[in-house]
N, C-alpha and C positions, 0 to 999 in steps of 0.2 A: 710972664715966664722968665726965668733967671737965665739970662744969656749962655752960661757954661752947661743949661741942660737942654738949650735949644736944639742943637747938632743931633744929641742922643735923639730927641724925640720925635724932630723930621725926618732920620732914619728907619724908627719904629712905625711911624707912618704909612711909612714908603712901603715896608717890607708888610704892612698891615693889606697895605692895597695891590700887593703882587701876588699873582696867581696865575692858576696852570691853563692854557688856551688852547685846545684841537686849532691845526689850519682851518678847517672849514670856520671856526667861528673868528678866528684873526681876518679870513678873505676879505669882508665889508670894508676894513678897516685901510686893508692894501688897495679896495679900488679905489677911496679916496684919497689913496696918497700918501698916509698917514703912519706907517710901520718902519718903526726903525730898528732892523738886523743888529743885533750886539752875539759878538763872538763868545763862544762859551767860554774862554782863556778868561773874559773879563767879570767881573762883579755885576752883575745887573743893576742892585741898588744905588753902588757907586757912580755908576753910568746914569741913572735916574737922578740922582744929586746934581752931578754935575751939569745936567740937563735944565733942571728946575731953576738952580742956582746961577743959570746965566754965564755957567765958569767955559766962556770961549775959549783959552787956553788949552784946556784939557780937552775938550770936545773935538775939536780943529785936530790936535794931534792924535785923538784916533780917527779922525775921519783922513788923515794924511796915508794912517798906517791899514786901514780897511777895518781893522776893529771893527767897526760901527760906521753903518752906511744905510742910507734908504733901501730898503726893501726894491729889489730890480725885478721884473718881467723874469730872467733867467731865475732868480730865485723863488717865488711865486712856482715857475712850469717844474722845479724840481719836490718843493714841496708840495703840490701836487699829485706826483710821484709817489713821494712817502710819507707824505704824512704827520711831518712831526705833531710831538706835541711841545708846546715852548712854555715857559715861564714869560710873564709881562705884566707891563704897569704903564700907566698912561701919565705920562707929563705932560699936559695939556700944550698942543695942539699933538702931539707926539703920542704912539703907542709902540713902547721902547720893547722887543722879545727876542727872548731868547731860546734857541733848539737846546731840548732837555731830552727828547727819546724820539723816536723813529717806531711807528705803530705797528708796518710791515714792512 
C-alpha cells in the first residue's frame, strides 16, 4: 500500500467497522471493563485512530480533559435509565462509544 493512501484507508476501515449499539448489547462489554465513553463534542473515528495508533499525546489529553474516560458504574446506572443508543468501534482491547440518542 502507498504510504500517502494508508491514513485514508485506515479511516475507511474504521468507520466500515463502526456501528450503532443499544446499551443492553454494550452492557457485556462494560462488565468486563472494556467501554470507553467518548463525548459527543468528539469525533469518534478520530478518537479510534488515536487509540489504535498508540498516539499517547492525544489520548492523555482527553483523558485529562474527561472527553474520554472508562465507562464508570455512575454511568452504566444512568444508561440504564435511558437507554441510549451509541455509536462504537472496538480498538482491540477497547470498545470506544459513543451516546447518539436516548430511547425513552
Amino acid at each position: 500500500m502507498h504510504p500517502a493512501t494508508a491514513p485514508a484507508t485506515e479511516t475507511q476501515d474504521l468507520r466500515a467497522e463502526c456501528g450503532e449499539l443499544a446499551w443492553r448489547e454494550l452492557l457485556p462489554h462494560f462488565a468486563r471493563g472494556v467501554v470507553v465513553r467518548v463525548e459527543p463534542g468528539l469525533d469518534l473515528i478520530t478518537v479510534a485512530r488515536a487509540f489504535r495508533d498508540d498516539d499517547s499525546e492525544r489520548v492523555d489529553a482527553w483523558l485529562q480533559t474527561g472527553a474520554v474516560s472508562r465507562a464508570s458504574d455512575d454511568d452504566a446506572r444512568r444508561w440504564t435509565r435511558i437507554e441510549p443508543v451509541f455509536r462504537a468501534v472496538v480498538v482491540a482491547p477497547w470498545v470506544l462509544a459513543q451516546e447518539i440518542a436516548v430511547t425513552h
